[in-house]
DRENKOLGU-590691 format. One record per residue: z, x, y of N, C-alpha, C, O, CB in turn; residue number from 1; residue in one letter. Coordinates in pm, 1 decimal. Atoms other than C-alpha are relative to their C-alpha. Glycine has a CB too. Example, Ala and Ser with C-alpha at 12.3 -4.5 7.8 and 13.67 -1.06 7.14 Angstrom:
% DRENKOLGU-590691
nc3,nc1,nc2,cac3,cac1,cac2,cc3,cc1,cc2,oc3,oc1,oc2,cbc3,cbc1,cbc2,num,residuo
0.0,89.0,-119.0,780.0,1230.0,-450.0,0.0,90.0,120.0,66.5,193.6,118.1,124.6,-99.2,2.7,1,A
-6.0,-82.0,-119.0,714.0,1367.0,-106.0,73.0,-77.0,109.0,89.9,-26.1,219.8,-141.5,41.4,46.2,2,S
***
This chain:
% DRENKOLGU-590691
nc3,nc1,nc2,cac3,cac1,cac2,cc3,cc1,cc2,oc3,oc1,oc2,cbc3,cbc1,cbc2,num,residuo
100.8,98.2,32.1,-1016.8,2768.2,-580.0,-0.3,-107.4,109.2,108.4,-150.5,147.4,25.4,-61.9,-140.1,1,X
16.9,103.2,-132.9,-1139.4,2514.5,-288.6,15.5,-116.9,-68.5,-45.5,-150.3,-170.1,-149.8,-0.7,91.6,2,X
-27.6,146.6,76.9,-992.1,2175.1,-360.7,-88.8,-123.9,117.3,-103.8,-242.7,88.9,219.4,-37.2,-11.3,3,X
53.0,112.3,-94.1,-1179.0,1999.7,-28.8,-34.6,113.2,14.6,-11.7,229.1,-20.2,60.3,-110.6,103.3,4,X
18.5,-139.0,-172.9,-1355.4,2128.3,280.2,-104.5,-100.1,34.5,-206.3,-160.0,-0.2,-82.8,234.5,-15.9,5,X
-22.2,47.1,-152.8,-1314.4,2008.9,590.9,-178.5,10.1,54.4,-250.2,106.6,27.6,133.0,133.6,105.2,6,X
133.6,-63.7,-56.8,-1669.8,1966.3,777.7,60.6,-35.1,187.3,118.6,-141.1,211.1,-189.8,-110.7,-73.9,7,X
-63.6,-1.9,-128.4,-1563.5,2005.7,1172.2,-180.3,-4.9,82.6,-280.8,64.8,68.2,129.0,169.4,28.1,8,X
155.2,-28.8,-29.9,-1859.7,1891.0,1383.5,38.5,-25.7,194.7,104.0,-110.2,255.8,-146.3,-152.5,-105.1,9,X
-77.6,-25.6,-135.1,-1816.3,2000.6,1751.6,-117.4,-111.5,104.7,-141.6,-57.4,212.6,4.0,214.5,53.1,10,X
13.1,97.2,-52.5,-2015.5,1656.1,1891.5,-172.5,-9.1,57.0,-237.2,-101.7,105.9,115.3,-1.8,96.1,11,X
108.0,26.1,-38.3,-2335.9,1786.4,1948.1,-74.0,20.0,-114.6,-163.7,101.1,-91.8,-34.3,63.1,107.4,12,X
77.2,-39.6,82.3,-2487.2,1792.1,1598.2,48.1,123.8,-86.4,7.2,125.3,-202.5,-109.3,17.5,66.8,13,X
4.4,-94.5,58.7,-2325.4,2161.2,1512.8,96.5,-7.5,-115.5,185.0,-88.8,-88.7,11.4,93.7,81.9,14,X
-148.8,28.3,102.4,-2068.8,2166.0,1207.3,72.8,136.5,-65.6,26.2,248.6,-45.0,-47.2,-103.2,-153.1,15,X
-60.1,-127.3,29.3,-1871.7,2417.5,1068.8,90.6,-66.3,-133.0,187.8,-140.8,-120.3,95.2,77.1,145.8,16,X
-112.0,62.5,126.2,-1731.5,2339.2,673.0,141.4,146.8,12.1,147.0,263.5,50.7,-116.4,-3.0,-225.4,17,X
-84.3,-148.2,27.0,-1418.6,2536.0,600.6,64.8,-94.8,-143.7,106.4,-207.3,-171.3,151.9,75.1,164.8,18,X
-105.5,103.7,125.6,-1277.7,2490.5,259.4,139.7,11.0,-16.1,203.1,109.1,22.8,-33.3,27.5,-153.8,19,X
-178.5,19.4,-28.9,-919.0,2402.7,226.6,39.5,36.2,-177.1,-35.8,26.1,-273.9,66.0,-221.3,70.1,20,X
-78.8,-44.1,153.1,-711.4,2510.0,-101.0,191.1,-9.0,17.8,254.1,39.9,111.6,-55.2,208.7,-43.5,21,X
-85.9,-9.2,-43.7,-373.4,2432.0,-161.5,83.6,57.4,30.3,81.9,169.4,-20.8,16.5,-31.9,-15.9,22,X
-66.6,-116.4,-32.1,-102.6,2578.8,-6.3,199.7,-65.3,59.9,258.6,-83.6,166.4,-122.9,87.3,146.6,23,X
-162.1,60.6,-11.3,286.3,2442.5,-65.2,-81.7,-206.0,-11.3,-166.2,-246.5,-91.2,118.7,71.7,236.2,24,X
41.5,167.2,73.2,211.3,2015.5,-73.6,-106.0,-7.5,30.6,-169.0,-81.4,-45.0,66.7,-143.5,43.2,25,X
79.0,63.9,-65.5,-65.3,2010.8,148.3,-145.0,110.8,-50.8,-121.3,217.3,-107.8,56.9,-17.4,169.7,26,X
74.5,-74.6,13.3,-415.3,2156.1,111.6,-3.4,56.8,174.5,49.3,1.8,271.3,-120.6,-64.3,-78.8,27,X
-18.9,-67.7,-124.9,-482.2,2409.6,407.1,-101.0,127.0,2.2,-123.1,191.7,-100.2,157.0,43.5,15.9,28,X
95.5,-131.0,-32.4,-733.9,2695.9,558.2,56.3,64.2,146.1,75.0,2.5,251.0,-184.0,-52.2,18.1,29,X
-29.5,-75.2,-106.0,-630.8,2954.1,788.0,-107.8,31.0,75.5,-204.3,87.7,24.4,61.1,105.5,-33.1,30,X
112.3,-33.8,-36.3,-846.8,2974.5,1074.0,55.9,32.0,141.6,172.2,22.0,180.6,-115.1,-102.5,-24.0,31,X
-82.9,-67.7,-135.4,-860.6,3130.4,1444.2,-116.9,-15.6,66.9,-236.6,-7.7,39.1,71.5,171.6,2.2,32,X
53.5,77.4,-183.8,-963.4,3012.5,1792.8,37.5,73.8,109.9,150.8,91.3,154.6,77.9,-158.4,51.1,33,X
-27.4,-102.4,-94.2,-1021.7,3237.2,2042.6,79.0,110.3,-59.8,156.8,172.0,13.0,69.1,-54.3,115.3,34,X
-104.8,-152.2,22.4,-847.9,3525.6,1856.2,108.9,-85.3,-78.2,131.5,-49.8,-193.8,81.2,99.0,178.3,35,X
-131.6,68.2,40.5,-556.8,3293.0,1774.5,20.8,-56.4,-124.0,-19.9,-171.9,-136.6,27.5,-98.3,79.0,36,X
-0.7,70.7,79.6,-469.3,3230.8,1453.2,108.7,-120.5,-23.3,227.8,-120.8,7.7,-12.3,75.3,-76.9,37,X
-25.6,149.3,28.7,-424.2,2843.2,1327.2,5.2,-42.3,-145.4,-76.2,-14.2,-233.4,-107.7,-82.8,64.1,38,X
-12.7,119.8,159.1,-305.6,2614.6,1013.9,-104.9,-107.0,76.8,-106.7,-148.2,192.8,216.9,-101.7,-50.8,39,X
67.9,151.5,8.6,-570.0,2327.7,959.0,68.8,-36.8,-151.0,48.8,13.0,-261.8,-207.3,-2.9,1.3,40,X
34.5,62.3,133.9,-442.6,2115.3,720.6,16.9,-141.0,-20.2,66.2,-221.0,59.4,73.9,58.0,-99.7,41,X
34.6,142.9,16.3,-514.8,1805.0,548.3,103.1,-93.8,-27.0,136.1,-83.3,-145.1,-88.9,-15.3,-99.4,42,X
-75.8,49.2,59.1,-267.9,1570.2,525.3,5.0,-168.9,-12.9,-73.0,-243.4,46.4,94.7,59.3,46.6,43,X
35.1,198.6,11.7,-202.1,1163.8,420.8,97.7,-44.6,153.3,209.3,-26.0,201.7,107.8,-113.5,-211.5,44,X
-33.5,107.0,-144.2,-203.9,941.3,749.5,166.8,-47.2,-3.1,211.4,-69.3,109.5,-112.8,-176.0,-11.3,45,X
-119.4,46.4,-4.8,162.4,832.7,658.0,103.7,79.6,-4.4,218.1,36.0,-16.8,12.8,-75.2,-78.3,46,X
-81.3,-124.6,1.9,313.0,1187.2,663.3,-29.0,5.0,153.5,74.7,16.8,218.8,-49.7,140.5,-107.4,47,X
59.8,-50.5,-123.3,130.9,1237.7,1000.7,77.7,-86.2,96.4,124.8,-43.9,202.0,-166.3,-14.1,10.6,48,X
-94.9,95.4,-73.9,315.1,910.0,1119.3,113.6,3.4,40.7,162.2,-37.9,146.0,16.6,-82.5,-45.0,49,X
-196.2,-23.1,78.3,664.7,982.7,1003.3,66.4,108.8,3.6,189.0,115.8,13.2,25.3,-11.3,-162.0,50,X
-71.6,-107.4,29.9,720.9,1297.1,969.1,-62.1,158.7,154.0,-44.0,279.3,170.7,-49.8,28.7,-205.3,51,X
69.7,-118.4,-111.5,534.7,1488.7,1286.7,4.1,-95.5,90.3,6.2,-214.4,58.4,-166.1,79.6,-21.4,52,X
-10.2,59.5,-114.9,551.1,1389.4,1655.1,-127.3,8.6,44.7,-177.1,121.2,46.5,95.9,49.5,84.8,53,X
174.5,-64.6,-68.1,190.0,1378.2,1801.4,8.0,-72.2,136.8,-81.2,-8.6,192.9,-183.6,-66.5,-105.5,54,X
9.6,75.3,-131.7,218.8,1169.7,2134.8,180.3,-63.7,38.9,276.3,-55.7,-37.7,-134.7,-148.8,-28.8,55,X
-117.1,68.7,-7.0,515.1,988.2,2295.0,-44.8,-151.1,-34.4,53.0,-225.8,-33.8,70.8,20.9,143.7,56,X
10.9,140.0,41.6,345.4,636.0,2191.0,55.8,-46.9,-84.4,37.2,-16.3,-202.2,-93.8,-35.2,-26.4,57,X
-89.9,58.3,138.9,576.1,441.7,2009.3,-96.9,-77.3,-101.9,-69.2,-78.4,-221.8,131.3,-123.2,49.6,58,X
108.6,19.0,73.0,277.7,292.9,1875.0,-86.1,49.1,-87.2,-135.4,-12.3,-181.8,-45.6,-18.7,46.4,59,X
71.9,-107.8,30.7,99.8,565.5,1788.9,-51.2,-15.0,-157.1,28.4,-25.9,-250.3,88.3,126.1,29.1,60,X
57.6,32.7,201.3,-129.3,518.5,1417.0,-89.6,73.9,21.1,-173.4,57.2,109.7,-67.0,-170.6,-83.8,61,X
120.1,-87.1,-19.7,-333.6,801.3,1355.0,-80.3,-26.6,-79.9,-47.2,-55.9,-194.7,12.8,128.9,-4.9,62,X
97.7,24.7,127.9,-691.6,754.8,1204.1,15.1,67.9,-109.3,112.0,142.6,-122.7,-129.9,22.8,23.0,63,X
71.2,-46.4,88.6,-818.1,857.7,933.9,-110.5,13.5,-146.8,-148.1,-101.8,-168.3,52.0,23.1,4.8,64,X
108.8,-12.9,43.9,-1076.8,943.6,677.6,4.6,-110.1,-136.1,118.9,-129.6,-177.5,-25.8,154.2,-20.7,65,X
-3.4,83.3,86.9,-1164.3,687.0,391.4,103.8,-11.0,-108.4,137.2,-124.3,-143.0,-101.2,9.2,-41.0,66,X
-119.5,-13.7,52.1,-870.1,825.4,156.6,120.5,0.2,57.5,222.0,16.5,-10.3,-1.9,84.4,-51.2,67,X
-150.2,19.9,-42.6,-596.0,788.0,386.2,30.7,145.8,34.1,147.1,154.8,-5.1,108.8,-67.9,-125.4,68,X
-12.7,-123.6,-42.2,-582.7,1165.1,506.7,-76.2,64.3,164.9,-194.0,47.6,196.6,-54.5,66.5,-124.9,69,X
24.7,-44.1,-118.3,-622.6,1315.7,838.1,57.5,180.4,-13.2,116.7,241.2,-102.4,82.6,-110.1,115.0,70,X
-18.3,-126.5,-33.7,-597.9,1662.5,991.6,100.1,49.1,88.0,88.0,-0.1,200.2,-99.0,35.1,40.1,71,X
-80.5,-95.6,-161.2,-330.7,1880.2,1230.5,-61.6,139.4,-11.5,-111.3,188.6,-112.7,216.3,31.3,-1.9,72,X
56.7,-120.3,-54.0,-437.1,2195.1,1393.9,140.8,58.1,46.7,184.1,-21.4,130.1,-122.8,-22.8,123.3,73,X
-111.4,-84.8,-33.6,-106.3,2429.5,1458.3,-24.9,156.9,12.9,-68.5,231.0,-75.2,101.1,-23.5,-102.1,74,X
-37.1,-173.6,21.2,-61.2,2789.6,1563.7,102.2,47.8,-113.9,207.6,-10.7,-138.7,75.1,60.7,142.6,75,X
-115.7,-55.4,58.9,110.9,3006.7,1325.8,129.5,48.8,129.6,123.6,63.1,251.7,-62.8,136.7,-94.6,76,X
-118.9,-32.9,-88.7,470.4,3102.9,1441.2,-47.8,166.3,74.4,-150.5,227.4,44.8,165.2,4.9,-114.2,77,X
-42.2,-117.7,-75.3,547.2,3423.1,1669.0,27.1,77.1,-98.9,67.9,191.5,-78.6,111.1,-11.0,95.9,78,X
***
């Protein structure tokens, strides 16, 4: 059952929804780029802070969307 979905809009107008459902804490859709398959999933801005490395900025505050949730994009493992 789709609990969100994601609308991804590649800057010129085009969009692409994918719906997310959960999957362990986070909601999540398996998807693939160039052949490659990828985790999208949604998670709250203060997990994204804390608990994942995204830049070396010690600063570093990632946006996100009016509820306090943002996105990562990961390859699955090998």
């Amino acid at each position: 059952m789709t609990e969100h979905t994601a609308t991804i809009d590649d800057g010129s107008g085009r969009t692409v929804r994918i719906p997310l459902v959960h999957d362990g804490e986070f909601l999540s859709a398996a998807i693939k780029i160039d052949g490659v398959p990828y985790h999208l999933e949604r998670i709250p801005k203060s997990v994204l802070g804390s608990q994942y490395i995204v830049d070396d900025d010690p600063d570093y505050v990632p946006k996100s969307d009016q509820d306090g949730f943002c996105y990562i994009i990961a390859p699955f493992s090998e």
